[in-house]
C-alpha positions in Angstrom: -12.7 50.8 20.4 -11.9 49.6 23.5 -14.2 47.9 26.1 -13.5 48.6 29.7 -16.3 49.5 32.7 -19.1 48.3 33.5 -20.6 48.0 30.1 -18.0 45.5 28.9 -20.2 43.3 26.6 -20.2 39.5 28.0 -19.9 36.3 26.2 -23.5 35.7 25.4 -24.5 39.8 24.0 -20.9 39.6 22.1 -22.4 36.7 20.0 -23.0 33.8 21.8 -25.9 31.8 22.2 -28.8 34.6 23.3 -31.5 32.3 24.0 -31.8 28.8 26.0 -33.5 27.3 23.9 -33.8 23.5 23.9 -34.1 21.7 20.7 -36.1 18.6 21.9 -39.2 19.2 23.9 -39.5 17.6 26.7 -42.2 15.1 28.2 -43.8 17.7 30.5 -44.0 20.3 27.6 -45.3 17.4 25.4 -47.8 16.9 27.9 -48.8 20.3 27.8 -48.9 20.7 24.2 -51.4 18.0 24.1 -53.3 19.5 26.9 -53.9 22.6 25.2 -54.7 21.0 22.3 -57.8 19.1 23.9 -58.7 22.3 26.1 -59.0 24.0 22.4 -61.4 21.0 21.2 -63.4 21.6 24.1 -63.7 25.2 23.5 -65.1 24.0 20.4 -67.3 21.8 21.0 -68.7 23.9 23.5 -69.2 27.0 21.1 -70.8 24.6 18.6 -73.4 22.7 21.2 -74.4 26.9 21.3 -75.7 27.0 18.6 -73.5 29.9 17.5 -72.6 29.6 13.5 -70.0 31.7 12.2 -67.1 30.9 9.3 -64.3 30.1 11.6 -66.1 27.5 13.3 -67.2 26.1 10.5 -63.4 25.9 9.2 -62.5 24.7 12.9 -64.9 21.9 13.0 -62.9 20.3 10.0 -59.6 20.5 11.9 -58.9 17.2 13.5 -58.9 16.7 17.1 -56.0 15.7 19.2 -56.5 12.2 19.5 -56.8 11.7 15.5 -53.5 13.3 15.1 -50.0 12.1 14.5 -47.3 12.5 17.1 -45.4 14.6 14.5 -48.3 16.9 13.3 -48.7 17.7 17.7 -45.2 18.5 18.2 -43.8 19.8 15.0 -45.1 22.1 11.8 -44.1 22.7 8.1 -41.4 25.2 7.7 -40.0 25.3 4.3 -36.7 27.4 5.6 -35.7 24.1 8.2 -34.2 21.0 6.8 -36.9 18.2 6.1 -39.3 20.8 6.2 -40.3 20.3 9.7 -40.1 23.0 13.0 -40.6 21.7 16.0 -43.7 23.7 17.5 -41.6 25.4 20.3 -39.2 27.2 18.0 -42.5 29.0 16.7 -43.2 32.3 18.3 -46.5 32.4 19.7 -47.0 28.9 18.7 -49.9 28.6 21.5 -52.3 31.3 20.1 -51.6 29.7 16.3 -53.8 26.7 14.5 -51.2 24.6 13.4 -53.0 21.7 12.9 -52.7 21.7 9.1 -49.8 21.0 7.1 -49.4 21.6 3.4 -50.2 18.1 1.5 -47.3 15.7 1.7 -45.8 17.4 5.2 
């Protein structure tokens, strides 16, 4: 098989890294993060000074809020695949439309 033309696979589709990725998230993401986890409390609030009474929010309301939690419940989550069990919350697809406010007991 021989590669030659224009569709000579490069470096990075012959096996190299294939996404930039960092593995530390940094300050202005943090900041984010923390952002949309207050404008999330908000919505909630909001839904519940309504008057509106469903299941969800009533599991919602018993999630804590941004301020009560720890640095490493905002930033990372339980994986049991990763070593010491934590992820941090950028390596999770979709990780913004997720709850991941609760961790398995002991995590």
């Amino acid at each position: 098989m021989s590669f030659l033309g224009a569709f000579r696979p490069s470096s990075p589709t012959f096996g190299g890294l294939l996404w930039k990725n960092p593995w530390r998230l940094s300050s202005t993401r943090k900041m984010r993060v923390r952002q949309r986890l207050r404008d999330v409390d908000s919505v909630i609030e909001t839904i519940k000074a309504s008057g509106v009474q469903c299941r969800a929010l009533d599991r919602d309301l018993t999630l804590p809020k941004e301020p009560d939690m720890h640095s490493r419940d905002k930033y990372t989550v339980f994986s049991p695949h990763d070593k010491n069990y934590r992820k941090s919350v950028h390596k999770v697809p979709k990780f913004t439309r997720k709850s991941l406010r609760v961790n398995p007991r002991g995590f």
